[in-house]
N, C-alpha and C positions, 0 to 999 in steps of 0.2 A: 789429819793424815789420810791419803788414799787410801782407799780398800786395793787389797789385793784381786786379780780378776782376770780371767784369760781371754782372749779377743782373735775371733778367725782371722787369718792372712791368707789372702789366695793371691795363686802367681798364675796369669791368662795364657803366660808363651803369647805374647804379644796382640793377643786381643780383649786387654783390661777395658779402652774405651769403649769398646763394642758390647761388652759384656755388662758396665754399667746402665746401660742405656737401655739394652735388656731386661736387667732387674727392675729399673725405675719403669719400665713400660708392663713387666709381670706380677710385681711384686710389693710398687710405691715406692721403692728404694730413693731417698734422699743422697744426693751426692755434695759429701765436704770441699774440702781440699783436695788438688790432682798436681802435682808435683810431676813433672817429665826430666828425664836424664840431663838434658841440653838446659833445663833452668838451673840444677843443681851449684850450687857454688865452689863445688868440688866435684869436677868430673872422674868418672869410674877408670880405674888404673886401666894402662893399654892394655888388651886381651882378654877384658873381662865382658865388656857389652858384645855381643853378637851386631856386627855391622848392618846398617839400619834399624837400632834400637837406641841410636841417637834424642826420635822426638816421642818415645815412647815414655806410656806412664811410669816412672819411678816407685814414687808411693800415693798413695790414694787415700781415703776416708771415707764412708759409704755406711747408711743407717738403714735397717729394715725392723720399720716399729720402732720399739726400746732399745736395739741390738746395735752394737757398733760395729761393725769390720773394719778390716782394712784391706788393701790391696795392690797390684805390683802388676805390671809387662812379664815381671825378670828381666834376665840379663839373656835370655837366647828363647827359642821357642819350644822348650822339650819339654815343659808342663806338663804331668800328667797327675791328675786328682785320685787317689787310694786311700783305704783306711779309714775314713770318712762322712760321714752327713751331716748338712745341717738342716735343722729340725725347723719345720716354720706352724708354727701354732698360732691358729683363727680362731675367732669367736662363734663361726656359725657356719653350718655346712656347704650355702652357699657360695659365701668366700673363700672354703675349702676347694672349692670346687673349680672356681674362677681362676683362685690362683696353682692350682696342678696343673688344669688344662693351660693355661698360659706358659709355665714351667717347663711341661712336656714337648710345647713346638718347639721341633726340632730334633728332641731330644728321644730317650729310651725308657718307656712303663717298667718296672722291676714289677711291680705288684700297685694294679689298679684302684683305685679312690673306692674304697666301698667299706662299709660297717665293721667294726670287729669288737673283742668281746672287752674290749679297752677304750676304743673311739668310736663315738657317732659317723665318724669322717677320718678313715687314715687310707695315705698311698704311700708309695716309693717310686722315686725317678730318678734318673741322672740329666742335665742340662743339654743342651747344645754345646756347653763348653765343658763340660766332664765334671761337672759339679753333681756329687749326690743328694738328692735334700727326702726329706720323712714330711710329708704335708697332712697334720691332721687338726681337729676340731678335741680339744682335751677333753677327756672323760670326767666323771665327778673324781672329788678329791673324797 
């Protein structure tokens, strides 16, 4: 029987392809299956797609590491990311390092990459696409 287990869903507001491409070029992000509205074998009732979200990702599937996501277009572009981060834990400071600064083009420093009394290597960023993520190097257990 499956384990129970909760898995990110992020919605781009119509820039899910752009945004994959992004994580696989920041991050190593492996990408599944991509599902677009127009493959679907049941198109989305009238009034519900935002017009030109026709050849837009539907649903997705996207790995970073062990980590599954998923992800979506939406149905319109008024996506807005709150309430959230996801946390990306490196083996060593310099791939801490690699991947903030890669993370941060584009985007907004909340609190820069440097020692704390928890991590060798912890920051705070938000994305180019409004994603929050915690990038650090774990402290001992």
């Amino acid at each position: 029987m499956p384990q129970t287990m909760v898995t990110p869903y992020l919605f781009f507001a119509g820039r899910c392809e752009e945004a994959l491409e992004f994580y696989r070029e920041a991050v190593g992000a492996k990408v599944g299956m991509v599902l677009r509205f127009s493959d679907s074998p049941e198109p989305p009732p009238p009034g519900v797609l935002q017009p030109g979200f026709e050849s837009k990702v539907m649903h997705c599937s996207f790995s970073i590491g062990e980590t599954c996501l998923m992800a979506s277009d939406g149905c319109d572009d008024q996506t807005k990311f709150t309430g959230f981060s996801l946390s990306l834990s490196v083996p060593t400071e310099a791939e801490a390092d690699r991947a903030f600064a890669a993370l941060a083009e584009g985007g907004t420093v909340q609190m820069p990459l440097s020692q704390t009394f928890w991590s060798p290597r912890y920051g705070m960023l938000t994305d180019r696409y409004g994603v929050s993520w915690m990038v650090m190097v774990p402290g001992e257990c």
